[in-house]
N, CA and C of each residue as an Amber inpcrd file, in Angstrom:
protein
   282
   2.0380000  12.0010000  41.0850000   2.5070000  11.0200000  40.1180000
   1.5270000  10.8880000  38.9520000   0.2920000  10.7250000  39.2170000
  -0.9880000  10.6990000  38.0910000  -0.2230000  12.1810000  37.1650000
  -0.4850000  13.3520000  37.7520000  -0.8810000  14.5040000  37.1570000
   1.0360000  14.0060000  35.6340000   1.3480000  13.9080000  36.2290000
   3.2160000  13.8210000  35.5780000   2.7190000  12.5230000  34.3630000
   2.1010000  11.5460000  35.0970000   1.3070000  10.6030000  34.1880000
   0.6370000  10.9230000  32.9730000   0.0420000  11.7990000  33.2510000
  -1.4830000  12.6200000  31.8130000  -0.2910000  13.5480000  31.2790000
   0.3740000  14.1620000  31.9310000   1.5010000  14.9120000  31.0150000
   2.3630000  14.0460000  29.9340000   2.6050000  13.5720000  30.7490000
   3.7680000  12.1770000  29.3170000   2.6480000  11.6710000  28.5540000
   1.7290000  10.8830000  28.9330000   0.7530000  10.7870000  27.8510000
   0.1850000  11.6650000  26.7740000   0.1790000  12.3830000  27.2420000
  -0.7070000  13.7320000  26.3990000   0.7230000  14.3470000  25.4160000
   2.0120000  14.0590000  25.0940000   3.1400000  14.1830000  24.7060000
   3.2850000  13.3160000  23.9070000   2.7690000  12.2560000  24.5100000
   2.8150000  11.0600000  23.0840000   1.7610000  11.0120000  22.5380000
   0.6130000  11.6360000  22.8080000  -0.7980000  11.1040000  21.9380000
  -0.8400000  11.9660000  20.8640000  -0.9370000  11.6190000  19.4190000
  -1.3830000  12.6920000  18.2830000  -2.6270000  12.5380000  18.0770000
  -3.1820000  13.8820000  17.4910000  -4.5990000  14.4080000  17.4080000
  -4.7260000  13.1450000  15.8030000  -5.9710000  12.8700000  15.5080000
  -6.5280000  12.2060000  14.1810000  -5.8380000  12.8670000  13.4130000
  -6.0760000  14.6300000  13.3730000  -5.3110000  14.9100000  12.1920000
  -4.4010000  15.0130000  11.8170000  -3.3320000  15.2330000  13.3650000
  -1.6550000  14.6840000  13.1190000  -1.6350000  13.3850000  12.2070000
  -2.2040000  12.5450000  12.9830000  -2.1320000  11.1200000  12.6220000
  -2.0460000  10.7710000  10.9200000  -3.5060000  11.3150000  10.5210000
  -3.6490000  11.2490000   9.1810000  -2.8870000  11.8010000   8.5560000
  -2.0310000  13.0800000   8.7630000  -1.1910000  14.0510000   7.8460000
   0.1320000  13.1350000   7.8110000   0.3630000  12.3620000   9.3950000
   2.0630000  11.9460000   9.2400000   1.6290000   9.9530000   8.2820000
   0.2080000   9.4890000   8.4190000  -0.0520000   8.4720000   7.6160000
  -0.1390000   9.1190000   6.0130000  -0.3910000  10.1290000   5.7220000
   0.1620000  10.4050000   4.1030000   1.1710000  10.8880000   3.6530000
   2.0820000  11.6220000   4.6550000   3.6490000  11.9210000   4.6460000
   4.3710000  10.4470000   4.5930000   4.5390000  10.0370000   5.0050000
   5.1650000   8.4540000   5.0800000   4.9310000   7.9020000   3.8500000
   4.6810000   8.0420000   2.8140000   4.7710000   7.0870000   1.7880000
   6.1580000   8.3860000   0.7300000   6.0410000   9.8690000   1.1200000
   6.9330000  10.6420000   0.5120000   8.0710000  10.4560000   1.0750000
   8.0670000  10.9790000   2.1940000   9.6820000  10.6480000   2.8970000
   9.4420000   9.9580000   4.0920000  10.6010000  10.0880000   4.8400000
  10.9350000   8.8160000   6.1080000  10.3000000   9.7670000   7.0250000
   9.4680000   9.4440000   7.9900000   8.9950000  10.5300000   9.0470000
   9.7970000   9.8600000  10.2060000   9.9690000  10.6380000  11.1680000
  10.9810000  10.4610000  12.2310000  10.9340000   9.5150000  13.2980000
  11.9530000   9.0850000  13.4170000  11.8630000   7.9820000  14.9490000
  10.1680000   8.2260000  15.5840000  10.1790000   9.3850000  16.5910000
   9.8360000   9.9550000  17.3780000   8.1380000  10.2930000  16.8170000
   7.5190000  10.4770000  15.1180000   7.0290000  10.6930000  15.1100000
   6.6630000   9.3760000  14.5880000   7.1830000   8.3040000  14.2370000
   6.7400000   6.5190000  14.3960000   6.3390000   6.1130000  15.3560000
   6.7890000   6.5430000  16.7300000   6.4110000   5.7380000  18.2900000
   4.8710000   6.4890000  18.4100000   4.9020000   8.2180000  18.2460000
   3.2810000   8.5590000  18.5120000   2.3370000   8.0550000  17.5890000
   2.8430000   7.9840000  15.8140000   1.5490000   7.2110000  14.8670000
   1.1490000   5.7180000  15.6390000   2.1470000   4.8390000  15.5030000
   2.3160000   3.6730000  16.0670000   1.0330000   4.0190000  17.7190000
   1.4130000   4.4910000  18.3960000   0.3230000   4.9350000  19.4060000
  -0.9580000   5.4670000  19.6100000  -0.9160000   5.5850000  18.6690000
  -2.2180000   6.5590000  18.1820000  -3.0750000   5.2200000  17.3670000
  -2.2500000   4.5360000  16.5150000  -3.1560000   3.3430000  15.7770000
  -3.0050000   2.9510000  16.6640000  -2.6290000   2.4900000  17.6820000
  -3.2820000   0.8250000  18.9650000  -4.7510000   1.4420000  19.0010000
  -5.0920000   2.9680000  19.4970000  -6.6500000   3.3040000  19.9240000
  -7.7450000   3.3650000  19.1310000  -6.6670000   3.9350000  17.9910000
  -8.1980000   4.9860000  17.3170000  -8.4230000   3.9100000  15.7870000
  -9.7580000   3.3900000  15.8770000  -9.2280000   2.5570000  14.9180000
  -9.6370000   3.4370000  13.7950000 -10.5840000   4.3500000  13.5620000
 -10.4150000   4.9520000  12.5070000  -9.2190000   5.4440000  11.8070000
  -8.2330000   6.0280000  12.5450000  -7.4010000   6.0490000  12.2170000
  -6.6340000   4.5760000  10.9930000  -6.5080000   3.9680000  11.9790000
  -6.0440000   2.7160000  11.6670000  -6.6150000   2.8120000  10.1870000
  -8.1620000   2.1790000  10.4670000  -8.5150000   2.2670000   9.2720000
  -8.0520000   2.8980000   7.6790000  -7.9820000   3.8180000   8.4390000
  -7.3780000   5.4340000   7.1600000  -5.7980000   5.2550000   6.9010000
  -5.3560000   4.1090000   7.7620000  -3.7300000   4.3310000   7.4800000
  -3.6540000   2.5410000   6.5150000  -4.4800000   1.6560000   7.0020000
  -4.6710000   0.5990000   5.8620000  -5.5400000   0.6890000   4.4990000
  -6.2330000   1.8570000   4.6550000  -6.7250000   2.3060000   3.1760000
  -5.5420000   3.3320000   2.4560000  -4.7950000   4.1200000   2.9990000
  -3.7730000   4.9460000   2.1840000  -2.3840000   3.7000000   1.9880000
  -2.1270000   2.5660000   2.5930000  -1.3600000   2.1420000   1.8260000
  -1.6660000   1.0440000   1.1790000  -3.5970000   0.5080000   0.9530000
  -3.5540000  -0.4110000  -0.3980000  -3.3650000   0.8100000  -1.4010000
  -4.5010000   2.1450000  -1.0590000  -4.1800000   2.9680000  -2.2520000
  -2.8220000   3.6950000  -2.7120000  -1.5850000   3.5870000  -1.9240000
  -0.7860000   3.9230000  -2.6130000   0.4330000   2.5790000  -3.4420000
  -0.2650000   1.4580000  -2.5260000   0.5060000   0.1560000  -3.2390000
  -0.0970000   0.3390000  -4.6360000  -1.7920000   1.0890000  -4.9870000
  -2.1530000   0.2250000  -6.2930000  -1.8390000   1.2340000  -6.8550000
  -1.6050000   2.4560000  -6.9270000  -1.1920000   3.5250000  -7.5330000
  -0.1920000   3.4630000  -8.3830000   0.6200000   2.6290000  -7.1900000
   2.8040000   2.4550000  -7.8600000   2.3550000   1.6160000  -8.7300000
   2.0160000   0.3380000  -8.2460000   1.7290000  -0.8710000  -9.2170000
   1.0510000  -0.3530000 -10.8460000   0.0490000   0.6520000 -10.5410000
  -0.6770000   0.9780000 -11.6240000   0.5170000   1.9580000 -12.4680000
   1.3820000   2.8140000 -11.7490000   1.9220000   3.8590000 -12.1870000
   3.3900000   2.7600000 -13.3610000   3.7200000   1.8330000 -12.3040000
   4.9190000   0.6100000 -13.1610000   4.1260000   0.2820000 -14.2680000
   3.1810000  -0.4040000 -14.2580000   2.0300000  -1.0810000 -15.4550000
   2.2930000   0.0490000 -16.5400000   1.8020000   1.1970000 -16.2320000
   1.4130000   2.2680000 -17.2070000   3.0310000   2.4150000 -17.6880000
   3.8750000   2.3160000 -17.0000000   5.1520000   2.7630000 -18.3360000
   5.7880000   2.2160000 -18.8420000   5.2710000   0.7580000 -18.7230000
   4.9360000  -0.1950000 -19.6950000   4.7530000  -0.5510000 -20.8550000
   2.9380000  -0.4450000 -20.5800000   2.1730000  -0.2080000 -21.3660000
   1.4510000   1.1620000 -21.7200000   1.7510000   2.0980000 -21.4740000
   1.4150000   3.6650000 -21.6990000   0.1940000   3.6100000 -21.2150000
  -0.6540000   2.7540000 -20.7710000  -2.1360000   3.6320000 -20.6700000
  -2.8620000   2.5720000 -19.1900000  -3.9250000   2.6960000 -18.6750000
  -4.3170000   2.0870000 -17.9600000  -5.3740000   1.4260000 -18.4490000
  -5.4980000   0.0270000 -17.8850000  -6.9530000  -0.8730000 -18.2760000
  -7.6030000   0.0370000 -17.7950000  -8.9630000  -0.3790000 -18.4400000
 -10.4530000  -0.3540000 -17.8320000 -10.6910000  -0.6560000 -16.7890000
 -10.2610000  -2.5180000 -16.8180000 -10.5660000  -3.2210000 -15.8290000
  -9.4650000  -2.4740000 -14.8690000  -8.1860000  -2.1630000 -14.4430000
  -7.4320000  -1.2320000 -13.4030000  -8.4190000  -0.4480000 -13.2760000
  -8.7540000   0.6710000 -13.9850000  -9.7220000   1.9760000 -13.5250000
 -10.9530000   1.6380000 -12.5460000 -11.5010000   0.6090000 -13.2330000
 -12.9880000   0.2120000 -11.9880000 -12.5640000  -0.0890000 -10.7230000
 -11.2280000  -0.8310000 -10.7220000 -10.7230000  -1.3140000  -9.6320000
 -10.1180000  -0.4290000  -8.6790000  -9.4910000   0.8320000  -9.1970000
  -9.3820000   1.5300000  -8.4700000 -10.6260000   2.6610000  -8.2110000
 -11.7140000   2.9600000  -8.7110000 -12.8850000   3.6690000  -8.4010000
 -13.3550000   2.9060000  -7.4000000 -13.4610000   1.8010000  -7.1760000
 -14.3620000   0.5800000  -6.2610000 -13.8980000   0.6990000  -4.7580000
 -12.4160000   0.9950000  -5.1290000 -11.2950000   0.6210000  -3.5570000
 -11.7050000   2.3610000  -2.8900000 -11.6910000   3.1270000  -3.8260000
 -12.0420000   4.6440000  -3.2850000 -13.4400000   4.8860000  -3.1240000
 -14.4700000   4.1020000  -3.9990000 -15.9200000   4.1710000  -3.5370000
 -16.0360000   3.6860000  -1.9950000 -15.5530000   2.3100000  -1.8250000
 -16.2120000   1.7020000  -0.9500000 -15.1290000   2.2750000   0.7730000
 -13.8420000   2.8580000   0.1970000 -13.2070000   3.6190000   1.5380000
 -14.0390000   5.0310000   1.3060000 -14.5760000   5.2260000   0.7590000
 -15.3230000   6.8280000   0.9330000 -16.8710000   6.5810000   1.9040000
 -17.5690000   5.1190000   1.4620000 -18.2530000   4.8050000   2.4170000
 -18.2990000   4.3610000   3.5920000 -17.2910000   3.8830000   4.0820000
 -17.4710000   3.6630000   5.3880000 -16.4460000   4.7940000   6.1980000
């Protein structure tokens, strides 16, 4: 029963780099049932992960936001630019 146990587990667990590839696919298209239940599983453990999946969607919330602003107003603040160097400095450090 164990050994059948680590098998189904090991079926649902994705590697970090699954993880990270299907956390930056997801903002392009819909990723699948099936591959929602393993991300979803994979963030309860790994919090880096986690981490990396709440830093790709402030940075792609401020992106859109910045990308609406700009066709707007054609160009980006200053003050936007630092703000987004700061959010990518300080996720590049930890």
């Amino acid at each position: 029963m164990s050994n059948n146990f680590n098998k189904t587990v090991h079926k649902l667990m994705l590697s970090c780099d699954e993880a990270t590839s299907l956390i930056a696919l997801k903002h392009y298209r819909k990723i699948l049932f099936r591959e929602r239940i393993k991300l979803s599983l994979h963030l309860l453990v790994c919090k880096y992960c986690k981490s990396f999946d709440v830093f790709n969607n402030r940075f792609e919330e401020s992106i859109h936001n910045t990308c609406s602003k700009t066709n707007q107003n054609s160009s980006i603040s200053s003050k936007k630019k630092s703000e987004i160097k700061k959010l990518i400095n300080h996720h590049l450090e930890n």
